[in-house]
C-alpha positions as protocol buffer text, in pm:
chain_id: "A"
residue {
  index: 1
  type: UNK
  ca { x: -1246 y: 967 z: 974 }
}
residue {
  index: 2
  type: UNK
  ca { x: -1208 y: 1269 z: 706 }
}
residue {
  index: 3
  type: UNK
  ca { x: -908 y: 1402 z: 685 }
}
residue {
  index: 4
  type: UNK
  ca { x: -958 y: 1785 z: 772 }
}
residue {
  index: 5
  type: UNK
  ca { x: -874 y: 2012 z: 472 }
}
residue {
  index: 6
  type: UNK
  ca { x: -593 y: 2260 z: 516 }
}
residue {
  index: 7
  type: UNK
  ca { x: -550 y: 2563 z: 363 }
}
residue {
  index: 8
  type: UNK
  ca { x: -212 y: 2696 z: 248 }
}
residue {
  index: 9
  type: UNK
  ca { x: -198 y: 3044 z: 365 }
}
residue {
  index: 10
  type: UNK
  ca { x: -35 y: 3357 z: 166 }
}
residue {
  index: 11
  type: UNK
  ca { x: 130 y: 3642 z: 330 }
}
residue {
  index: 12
  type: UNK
  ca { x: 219 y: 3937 z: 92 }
}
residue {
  index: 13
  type: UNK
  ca { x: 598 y: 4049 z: 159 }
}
residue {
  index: 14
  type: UNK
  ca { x: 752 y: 4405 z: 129 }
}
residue {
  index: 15
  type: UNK
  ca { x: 907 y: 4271 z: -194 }
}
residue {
  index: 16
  type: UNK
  ca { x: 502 y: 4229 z: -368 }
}
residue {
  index: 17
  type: UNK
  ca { x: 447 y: 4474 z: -644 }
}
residue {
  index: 18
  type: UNK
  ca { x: 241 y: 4782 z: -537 }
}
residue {
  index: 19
  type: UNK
  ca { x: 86 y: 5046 z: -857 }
}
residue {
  index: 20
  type: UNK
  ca { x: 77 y: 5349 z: -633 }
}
residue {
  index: 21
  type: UNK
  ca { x: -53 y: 5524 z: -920 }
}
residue {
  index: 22
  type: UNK
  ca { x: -325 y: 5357 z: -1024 }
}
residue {
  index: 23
  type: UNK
  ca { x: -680 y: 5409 z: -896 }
}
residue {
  index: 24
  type: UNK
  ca { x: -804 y: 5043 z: -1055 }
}
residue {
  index: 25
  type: UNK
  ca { x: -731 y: 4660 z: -1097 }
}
residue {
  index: 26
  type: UNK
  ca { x: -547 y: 4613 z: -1433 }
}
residue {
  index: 27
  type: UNK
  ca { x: -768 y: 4437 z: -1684 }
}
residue {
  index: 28
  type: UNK
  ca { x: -577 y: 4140 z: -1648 }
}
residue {
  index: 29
  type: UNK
  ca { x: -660 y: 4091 z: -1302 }
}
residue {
  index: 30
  type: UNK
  ca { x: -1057 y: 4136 z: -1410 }
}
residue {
  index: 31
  type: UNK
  ca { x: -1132 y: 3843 z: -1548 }
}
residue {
  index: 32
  type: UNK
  ca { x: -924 y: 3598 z: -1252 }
}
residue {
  index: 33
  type: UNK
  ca { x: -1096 y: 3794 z: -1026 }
}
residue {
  index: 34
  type: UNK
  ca { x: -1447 y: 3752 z: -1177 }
}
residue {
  index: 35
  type: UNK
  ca { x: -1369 y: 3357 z: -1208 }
}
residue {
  index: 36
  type: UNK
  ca { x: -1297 y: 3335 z: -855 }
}
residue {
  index: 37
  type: UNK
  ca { x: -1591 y: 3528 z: -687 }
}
residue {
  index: 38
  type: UNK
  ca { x: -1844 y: 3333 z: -975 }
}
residue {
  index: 39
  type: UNK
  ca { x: -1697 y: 2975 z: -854 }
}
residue {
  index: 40
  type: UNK
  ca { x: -1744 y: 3112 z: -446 }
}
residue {
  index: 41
  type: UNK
  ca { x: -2109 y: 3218 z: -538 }
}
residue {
  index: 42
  type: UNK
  ca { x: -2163 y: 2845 z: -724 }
}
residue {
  index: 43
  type: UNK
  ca { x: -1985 y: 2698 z: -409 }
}
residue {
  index: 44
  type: UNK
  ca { x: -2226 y: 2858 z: -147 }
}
residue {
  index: 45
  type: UNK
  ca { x: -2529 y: 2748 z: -340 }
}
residue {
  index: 46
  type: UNK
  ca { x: -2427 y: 2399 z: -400 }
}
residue {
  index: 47
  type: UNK
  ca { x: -2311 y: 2372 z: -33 }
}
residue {
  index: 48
  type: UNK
  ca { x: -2658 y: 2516 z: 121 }
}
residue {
  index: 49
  type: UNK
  ca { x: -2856 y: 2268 z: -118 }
}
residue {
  index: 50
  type: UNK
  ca { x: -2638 y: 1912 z: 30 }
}
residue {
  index: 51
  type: UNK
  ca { x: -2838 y: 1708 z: 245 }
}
residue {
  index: 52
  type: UNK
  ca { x: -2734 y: 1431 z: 483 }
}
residue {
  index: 53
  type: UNK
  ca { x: -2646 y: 1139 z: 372 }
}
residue {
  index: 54
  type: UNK
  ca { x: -2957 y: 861 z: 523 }
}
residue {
  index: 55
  type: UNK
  ca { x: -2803 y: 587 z: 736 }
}
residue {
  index: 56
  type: UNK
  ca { x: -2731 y: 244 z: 558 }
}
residue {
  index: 57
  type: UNK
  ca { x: -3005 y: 26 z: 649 }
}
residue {
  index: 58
  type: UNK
  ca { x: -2977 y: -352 z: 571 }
}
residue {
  index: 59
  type: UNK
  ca { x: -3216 y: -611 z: 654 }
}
residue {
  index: 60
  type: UNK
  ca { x: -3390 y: -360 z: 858 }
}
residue {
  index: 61
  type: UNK
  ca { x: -3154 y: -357 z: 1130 }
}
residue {
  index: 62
  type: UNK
  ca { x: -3116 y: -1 z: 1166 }
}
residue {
  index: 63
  type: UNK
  ca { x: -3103 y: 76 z: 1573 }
}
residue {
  index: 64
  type: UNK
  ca { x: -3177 y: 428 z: 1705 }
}
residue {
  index: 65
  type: UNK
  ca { x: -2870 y: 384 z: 1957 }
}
residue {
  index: 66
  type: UNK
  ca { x: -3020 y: 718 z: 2136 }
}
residue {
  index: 67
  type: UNK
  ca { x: -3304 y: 562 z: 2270 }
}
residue {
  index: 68
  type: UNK
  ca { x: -3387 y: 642 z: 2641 }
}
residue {
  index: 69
  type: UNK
  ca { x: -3461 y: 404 z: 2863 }
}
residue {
  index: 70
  type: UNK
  ca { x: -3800 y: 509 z: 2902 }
}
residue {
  index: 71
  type: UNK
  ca { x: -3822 y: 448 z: 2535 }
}
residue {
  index: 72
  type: UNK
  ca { x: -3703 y: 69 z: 2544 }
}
residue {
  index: 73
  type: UNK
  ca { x: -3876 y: -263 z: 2538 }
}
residue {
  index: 74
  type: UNK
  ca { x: -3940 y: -394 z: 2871 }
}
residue {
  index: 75
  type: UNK
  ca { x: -3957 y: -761 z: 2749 }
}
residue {
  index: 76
  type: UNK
  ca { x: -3748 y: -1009 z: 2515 }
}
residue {
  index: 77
  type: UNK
  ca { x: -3875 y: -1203 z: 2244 }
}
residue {
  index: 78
  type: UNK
  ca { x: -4047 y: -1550 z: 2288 }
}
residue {
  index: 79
  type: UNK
  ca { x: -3758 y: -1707 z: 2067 }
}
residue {
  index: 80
  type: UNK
  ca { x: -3489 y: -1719 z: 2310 }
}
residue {
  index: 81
  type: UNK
  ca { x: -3402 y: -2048 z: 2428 }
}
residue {
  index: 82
  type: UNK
  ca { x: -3509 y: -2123 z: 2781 }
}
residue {
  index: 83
  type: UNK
  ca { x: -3180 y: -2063 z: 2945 }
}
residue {
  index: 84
  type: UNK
  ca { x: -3143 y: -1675 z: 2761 }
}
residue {
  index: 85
  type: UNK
  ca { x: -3514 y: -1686 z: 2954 }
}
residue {
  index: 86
  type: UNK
  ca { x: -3363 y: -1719 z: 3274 }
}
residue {
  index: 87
  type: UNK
  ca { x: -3179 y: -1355 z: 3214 }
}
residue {
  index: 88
  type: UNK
  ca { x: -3485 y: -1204 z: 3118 }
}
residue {
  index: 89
  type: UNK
  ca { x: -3543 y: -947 z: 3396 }
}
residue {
  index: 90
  type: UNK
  ca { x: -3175 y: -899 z: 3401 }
}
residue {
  index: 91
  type: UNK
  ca { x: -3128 y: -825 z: 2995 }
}
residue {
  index: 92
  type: UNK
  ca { x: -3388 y: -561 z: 3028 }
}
residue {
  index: 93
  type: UNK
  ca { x: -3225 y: -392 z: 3296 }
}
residue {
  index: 94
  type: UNK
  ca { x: -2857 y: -434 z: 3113 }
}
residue {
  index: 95
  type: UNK
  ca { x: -3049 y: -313 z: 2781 }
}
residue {
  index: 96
  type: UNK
  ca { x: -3176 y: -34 z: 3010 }
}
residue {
  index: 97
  type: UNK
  ca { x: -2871 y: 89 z: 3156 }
}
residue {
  index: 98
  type: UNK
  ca { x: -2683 y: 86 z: 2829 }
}
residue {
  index: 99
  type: UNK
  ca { x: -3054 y: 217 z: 2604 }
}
residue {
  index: 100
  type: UNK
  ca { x: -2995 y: -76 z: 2364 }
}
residue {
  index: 101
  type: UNK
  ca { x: -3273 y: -299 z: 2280 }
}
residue {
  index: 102
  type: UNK
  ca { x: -3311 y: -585 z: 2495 }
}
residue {
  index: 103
  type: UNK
  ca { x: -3379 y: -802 z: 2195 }
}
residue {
  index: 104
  type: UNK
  ca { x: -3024 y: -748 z: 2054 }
}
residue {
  index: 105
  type: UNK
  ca { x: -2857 y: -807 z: 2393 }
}
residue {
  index: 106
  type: UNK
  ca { x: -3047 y: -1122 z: 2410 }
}
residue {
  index: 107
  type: UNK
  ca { x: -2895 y: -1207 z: 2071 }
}
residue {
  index: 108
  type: UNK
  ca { x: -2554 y: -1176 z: 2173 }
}
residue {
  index: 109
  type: UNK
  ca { x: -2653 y: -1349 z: 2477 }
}
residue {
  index: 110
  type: UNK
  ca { x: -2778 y: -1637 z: 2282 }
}
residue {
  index: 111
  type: UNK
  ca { x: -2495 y: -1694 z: 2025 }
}
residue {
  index: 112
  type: UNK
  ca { x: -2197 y: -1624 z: 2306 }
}
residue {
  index: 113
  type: UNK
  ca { x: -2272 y: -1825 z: 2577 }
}
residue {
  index: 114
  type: UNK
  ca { x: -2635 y: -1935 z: 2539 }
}
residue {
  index: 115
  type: UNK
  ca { x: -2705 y: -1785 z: 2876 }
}
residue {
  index: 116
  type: UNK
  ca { x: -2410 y: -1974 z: 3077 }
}
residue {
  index: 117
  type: UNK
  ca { x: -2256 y: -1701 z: 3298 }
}
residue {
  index: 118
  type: UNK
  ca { x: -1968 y: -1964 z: 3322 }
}
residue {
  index: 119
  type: UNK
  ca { x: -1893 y: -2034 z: 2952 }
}
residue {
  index: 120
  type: UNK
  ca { x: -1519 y: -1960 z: 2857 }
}
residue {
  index: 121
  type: UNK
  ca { x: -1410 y: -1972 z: 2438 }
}
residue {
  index: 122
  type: UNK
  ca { x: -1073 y: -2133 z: 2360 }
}
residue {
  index: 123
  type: UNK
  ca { x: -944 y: -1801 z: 2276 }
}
residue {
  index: 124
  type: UNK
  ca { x: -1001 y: -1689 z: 2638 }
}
residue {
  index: 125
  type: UNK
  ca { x: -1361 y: -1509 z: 2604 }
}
residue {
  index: 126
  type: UNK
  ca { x: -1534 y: -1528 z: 2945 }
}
residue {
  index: 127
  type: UNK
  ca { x: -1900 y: -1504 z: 3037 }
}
residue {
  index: 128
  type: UNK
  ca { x: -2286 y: -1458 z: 2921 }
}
residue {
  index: 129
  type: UNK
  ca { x: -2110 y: -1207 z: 2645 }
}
residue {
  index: 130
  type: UNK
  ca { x: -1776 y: -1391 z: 2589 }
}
residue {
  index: 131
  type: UNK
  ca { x: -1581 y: -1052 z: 2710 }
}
residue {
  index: 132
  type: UNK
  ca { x: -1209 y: -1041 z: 2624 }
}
residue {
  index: 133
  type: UNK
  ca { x: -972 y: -1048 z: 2920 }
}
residue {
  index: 134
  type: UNK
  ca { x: -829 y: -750 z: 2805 }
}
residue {
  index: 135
  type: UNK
  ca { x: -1176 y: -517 z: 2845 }
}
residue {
  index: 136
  type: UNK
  ca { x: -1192 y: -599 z: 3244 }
}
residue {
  index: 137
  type: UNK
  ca { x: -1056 y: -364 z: 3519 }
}
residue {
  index: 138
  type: UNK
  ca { x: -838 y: -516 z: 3730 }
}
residue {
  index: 139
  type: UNK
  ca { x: -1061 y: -495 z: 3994 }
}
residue {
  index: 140
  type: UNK
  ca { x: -1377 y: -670 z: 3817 }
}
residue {
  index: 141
  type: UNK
  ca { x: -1465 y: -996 z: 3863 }
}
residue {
  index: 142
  type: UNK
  ca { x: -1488 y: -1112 z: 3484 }
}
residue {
  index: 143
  type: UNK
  ca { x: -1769 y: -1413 z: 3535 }
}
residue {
  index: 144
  type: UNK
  ca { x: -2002 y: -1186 z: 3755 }
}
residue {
  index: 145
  type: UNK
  ca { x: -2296 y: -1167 z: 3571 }
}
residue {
  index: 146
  type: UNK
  ca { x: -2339 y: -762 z: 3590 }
}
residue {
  index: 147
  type: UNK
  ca { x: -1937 y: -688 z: 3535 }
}
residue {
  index: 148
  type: UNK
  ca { x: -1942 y: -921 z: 3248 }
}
residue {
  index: 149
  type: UNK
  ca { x: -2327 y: -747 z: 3085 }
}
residue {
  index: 150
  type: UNK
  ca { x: -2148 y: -384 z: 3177 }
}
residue {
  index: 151
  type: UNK
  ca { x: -1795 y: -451 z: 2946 }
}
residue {
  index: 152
  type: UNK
  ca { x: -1962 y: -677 z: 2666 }
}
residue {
  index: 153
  type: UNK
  ca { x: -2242 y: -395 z: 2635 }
}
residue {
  index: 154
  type: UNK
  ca { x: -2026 y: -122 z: 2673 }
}
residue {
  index: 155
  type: UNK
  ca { x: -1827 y: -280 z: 2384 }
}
residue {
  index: 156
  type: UNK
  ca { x: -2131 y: -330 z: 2174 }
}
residue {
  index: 157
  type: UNK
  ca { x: -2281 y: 10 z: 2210 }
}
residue {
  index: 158
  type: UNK
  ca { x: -1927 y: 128 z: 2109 }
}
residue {
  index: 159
  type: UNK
  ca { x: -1944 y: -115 z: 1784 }
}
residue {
  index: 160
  type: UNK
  ca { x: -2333 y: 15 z: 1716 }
}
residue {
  index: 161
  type: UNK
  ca { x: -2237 y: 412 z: 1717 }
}
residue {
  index: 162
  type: UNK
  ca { x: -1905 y: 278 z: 1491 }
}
residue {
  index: 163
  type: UNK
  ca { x: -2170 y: 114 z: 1281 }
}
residue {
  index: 164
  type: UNK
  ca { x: -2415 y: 383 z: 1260 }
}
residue {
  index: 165
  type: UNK
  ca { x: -2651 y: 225 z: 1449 }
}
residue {
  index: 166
  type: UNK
  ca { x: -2669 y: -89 z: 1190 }
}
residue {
  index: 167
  type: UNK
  ca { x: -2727 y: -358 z: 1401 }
}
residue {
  index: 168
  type: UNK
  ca { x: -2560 y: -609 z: 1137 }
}
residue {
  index: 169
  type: UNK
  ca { x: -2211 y: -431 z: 1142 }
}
residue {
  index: 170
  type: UNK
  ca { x: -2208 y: -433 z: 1477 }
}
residue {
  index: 171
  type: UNK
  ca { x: -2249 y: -766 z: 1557 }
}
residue {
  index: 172
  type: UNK
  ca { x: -1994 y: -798 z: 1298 }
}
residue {
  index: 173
  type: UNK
  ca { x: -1795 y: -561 z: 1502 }
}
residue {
  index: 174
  type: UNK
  ca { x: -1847 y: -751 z: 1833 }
}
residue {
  index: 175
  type: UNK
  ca { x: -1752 y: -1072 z: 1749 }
}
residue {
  index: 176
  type: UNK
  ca { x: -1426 y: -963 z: 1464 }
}
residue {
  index: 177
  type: UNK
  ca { x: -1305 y: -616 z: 1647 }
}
residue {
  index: 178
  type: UNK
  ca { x: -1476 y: -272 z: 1562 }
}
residue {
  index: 179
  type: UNK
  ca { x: -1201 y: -236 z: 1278 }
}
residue {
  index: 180
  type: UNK
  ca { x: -1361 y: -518 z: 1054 }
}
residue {
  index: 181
  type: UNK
  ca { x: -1675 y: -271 z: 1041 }
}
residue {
  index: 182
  type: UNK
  ca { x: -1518 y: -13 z: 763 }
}
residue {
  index: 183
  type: UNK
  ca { x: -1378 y: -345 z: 581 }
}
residue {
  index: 184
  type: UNK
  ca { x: -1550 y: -502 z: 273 }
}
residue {
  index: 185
  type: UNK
  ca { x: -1770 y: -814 z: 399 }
}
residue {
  index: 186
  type: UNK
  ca { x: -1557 y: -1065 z: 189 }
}
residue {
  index: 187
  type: UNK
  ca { x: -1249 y: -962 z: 409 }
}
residue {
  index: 188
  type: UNK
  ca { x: -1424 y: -1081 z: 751 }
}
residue {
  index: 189
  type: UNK
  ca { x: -1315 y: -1422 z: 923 }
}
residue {
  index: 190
  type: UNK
  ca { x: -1514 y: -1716 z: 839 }
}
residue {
  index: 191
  type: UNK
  ca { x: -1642 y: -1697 z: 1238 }
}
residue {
  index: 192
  type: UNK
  ca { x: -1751 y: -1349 z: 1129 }
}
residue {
  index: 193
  type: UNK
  ca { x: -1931 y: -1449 z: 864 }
}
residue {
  index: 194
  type: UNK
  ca { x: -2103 y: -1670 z: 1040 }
}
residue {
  index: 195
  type: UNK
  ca { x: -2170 y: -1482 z: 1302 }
}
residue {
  index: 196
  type: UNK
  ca { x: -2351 y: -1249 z: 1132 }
}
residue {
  index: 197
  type: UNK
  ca { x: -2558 y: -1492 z: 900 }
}
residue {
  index: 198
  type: UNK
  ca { x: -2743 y: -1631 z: 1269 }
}
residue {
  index: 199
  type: UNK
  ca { x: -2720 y: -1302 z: 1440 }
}
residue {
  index: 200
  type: UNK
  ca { x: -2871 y: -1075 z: 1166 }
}
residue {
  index: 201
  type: UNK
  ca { x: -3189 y: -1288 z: 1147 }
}
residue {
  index: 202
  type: UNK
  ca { x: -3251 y: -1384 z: 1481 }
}
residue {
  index: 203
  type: UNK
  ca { x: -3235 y: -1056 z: 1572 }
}
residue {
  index: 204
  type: UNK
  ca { x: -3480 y: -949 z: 1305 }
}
residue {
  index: 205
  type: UNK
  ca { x: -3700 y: -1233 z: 1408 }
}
residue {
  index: 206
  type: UNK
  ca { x: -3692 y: -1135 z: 1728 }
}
residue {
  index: 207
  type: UNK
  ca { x: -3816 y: -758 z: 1699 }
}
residue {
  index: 208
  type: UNK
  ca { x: -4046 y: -913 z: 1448 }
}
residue {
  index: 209
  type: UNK
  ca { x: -4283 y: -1056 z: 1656 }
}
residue {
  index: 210
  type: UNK
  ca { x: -4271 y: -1439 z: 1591 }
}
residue {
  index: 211
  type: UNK
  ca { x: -4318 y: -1691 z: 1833 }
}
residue {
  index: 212
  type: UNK
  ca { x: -4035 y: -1910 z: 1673 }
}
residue {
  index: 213
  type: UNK
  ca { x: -3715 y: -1830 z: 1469 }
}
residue {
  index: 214
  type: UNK
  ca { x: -3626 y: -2113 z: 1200 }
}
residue {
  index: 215
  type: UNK
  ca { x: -3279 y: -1878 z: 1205 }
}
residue {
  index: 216
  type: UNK
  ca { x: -3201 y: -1948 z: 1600 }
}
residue {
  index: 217
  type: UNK
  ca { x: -3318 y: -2309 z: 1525 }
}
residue {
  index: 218
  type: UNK
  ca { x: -3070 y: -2374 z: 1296 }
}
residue {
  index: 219
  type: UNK
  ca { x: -2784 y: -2187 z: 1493 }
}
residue {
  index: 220
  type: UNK
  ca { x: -2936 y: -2442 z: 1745 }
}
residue {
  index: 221
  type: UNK
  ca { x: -2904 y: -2772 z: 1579 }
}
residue {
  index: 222
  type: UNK
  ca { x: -2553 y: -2709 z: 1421 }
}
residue {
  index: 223
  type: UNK
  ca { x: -2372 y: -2524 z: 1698 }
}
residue {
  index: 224
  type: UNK
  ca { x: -2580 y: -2463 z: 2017 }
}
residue {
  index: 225
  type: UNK
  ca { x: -2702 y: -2783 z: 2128 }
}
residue {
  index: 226
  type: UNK
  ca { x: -2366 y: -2890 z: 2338 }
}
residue {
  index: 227
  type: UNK
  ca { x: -2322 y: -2483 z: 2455 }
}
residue {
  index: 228
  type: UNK
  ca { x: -2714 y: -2466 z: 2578 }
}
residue {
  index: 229
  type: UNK
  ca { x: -2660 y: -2791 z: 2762 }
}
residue {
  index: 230
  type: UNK
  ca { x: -2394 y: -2718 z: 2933 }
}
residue {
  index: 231
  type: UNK
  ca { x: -2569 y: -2336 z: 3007 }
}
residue {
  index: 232
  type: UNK
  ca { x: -2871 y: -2527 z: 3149 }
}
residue {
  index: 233
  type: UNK
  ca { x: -2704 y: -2738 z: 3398 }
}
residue {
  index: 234
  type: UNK
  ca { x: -2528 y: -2473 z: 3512 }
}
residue {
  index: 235
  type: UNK
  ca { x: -2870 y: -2278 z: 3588 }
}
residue {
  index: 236
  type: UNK
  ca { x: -3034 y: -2547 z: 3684 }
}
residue {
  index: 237
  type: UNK
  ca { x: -3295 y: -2590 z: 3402 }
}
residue {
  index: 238
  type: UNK
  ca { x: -3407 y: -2877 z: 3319 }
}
C-alpha cells in the first residue's frame, strides 16, 4: 500500500518578523512567491490530466471480481475431468454465492483435490480446495463439502481483489499465500510455479470454449492420474 504523504506544518511564532510599515511584499519575496503559485498552477493541470492506470492483463485472465450472480455462468466447461463433473451443480452455486466464475472454481477444484471432498496434502490441506487448518472456525466441519467451498473461495476471492482481478496471480496467491502476489515470479516456490503453468491455461481453455484442454491433459498424465483415482472411488465413478 502507498505510504500516505505528510505534510510538515509551519506555525508563525510571536518572535517572526512583522514590517508594520510597509504596505507591500519586499521584492525579494516576489519572485519565491511567483515560483511557488506557477509550480501549484503546473501541479493542478498535470494532476486533472492523470488517468488510471489499466489493470495488468496476462494471458487474458483478467476477472471482473464484481460480477453479480445474475451475471455468472451457469455451467462449467466440458474439460473437467469426470469427477470435477460430479460438483457441477454445486460449483455454480459456490461460484454464485462468492460471484466468481464457475470455470475458475472448477480449476482449483481440479488441481487441489480433483474433486475428492476427502483428499488431505502432506502439509495438512483438507478437502475439494485443499483449505489450510488454520482458515476453519472452530465450529466447521473442515471436509464438508460447503464449509470447505465457503473458506477456500473466500480465500480466493481475497487473493483475486489482492491480484486485481488477474486470475494468474491469484492462483499464484492461493496455492503460495497472498504475499507471493507483489513478489517477482522468479521468487515463487517451485510448487508455485507449477501451479500456475497448469492453472493459467486450463483456466483459459476452459472460458475458451474447447471441448478438450491439452493443458489439463498434461497436468493429468504427470500428476493427476493417482489423485483422480482415488477422487473417483470415493464418488463412486467408475
Amino acid at each position: 500500500m502507498p505510504r500516505a504523504r505528510t505534510t510538515k506544518e509551519y506555525e508563525s511564532t510571536a518572535a517572526t518578523p512583522h514590517d508594520e510599515g510597509s504596505g507591500c511584499l519586499s521584492g525579494f519575496a516576489i519572485i519565491p512567491l511567483a515560483v511557488i503559485v506557477i509550480s501549484i498552477l503546473l501541479s493542478s493541470v498535470a494532476w486533472n490530466h492523470v488517468k488510471p492506470l489499466p489493470v495488468s492483463i496476462q494471458n487474458n485472465s483478467v476477472i471482473d471480481v464484481t460480477k453479480t450472480p445474475d451475471s455468472i455462468s451457469r455451467n462449467i466447461s466440458p474439460i473437467f475431468r469426470p469427477e470435477v463433473q460430479y460438483w457441477a451443480d454445486s460449483i455454480v452455486k459456490w461460484a454464485s454465492a462468492s460471484s466468481l466464475d464457475p470455470n475458475l472454481v472448477a480449476t482449483i477444484m481440479q488441481i487441489e483435490s480433483c474433486g475428492d471432498p476427502r483428499a488431505k496434502s502432506s502439509a495438512g490441506a483438507m478437502g475439494l480446495f485443499q483449505v489450510m487448518p488454520f482458515h476453519f472456525h472452530t465450529s466447521d466441519s473442515p471436509y464438508n463439502p460447503d464449509t470447505n467451498a465457503l473458506r477456500g473461495l473466500g480465500y480466493l476471492v481475497r487473493s483475486l481483489n489482492t491480484a486485481n482481478g488477474n486470475a494468474r496471480l491469484a492462483m499464484a496467491g492461493y496455492n503460495g499465500g497472498i504475499s507471493v502476489i507483489s513478489k517477482s515470479e522468479h521468487l515463487w516456490s517451485a510448487q508455485t510455479k507449477r501451479y500456475v503453468y497448469f492453472g493459467s491455461p486450463i483456466y483459459q481453455d476452459a472460458i475458451s470454449g474447447v471441448e478438450s484442454s491439452s493443458a489439463l491433459n498434461e497436468w493429468y498424465t504427470k500428476y493427476g492420474v493417482s489423485l483422480c483415482r482415488q477422487a473417483a472411488k470415493r464418488l463412486g465413478l467408475p
